[in-house]
C-alpha positions as CSV (number, residue, x, y, z in Angstrom):
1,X,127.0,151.4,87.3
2,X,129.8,153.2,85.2
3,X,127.5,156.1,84.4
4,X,127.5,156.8,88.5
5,X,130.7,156.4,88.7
6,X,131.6,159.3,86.0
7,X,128.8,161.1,87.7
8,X,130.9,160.7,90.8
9,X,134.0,161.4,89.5
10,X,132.9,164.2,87.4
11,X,131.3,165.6,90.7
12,X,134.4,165.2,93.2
13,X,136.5,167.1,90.4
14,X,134.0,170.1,90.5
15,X,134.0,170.4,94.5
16,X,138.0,169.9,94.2
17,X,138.1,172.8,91.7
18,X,135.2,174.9,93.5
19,X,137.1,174.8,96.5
20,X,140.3,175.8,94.8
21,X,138.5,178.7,93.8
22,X,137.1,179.6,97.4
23,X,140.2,179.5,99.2
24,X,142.1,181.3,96.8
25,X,139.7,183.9,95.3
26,X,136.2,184.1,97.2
27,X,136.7,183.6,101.1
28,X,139.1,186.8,100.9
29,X,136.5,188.9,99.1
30,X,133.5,187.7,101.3
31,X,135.5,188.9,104.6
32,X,137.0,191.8,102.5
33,X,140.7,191.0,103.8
34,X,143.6,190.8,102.2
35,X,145.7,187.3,102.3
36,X,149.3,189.3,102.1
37,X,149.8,191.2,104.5
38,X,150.0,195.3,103.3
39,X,148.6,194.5,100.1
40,X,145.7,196.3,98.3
41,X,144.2,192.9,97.1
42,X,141.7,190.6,98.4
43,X,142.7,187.4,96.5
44,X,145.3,185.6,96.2
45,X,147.4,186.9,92.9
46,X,147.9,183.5,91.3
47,X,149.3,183.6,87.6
48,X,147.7,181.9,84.4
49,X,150.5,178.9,84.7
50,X,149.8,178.8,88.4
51,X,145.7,178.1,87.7
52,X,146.6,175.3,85.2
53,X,148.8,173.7,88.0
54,X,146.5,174.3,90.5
55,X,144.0,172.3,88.5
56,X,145.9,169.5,87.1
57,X,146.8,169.2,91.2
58,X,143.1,168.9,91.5
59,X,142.6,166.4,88.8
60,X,145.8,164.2,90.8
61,X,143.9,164.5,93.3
62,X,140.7,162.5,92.0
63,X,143.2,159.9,90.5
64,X,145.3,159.3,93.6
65,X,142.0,159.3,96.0
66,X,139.2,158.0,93.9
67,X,140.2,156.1,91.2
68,X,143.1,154.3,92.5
69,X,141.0,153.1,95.5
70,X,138.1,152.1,93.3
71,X,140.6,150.5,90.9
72,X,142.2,148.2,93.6
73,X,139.6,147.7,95.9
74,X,136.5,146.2,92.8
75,X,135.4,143.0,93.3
76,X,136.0,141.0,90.3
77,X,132.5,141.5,89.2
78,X,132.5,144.8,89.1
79,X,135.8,145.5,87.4
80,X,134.0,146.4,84.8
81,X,132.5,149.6,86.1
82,X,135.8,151.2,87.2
83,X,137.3,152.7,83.7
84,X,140.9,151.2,83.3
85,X,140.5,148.5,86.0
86,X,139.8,145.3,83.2
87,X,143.3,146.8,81.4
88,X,145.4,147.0,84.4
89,X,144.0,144.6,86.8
90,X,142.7,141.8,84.2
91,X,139.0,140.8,83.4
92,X,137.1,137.8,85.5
C-alpha cells in the first residue's frame, strides 16, 4: 500500500503544480487577455523567487491536506503505509 500512496501523493503534487501553472500562465494565453489591466502581457509576470514560493505553497498544501489527514486518521494497521505515521504516532 505505500507505493499507492506515493503514487498518490506524487500525483496530487503535479495537479497542485499544473494548476499553478494554468491560472497564472496558460488560461490568459488561451483567451489571449491580459490579467492587468493596460498591460501588454498575457500572463501573470511572476519572478523566479515568486515561482519557488508558489511551489513550496503547493507542496504545504499536500502536507496540510493529504498527509496530515492520512497521518491521523490510519487505523493502527495501517500506520505503516502512511510515511512518518509509525515515528510520530507510535507502531501497533
Amino acid at each position: 500500500m505505500q507505493p499507492q500512496w506515493w503514487l498518490a501523493a506524487v500525483l496530487l503534487t503535479g495537479f497542485g503544480w499544473l494548476c499553478l501553472g494554468w491560472f497564472t500562465i496558460f488560461r490568459w494565453q488561451v483567451t489571449g487577455t491580459s490579467p492587468i489591466e493596460g498591460a501588454n502581457v498575457n500572463f501573470y509576470p511572476v519572478p523566479p523567487g515568486g515561482w519557488i514560493l508558489l511551489i513550496g505553497f503547493v507542496l504545504f498544501d499536500v502536507i496540510l491536506l493529504f498527509w496530515l489527514p492520512t497521518m491521523l486518521a490510519s487505523p493502527r494497521t495501517y500506520r505503516f503505509v502512511v510515511p512518518g505515521a509509525v515515528t510520530i504516532l507510535g507502531s501497533r
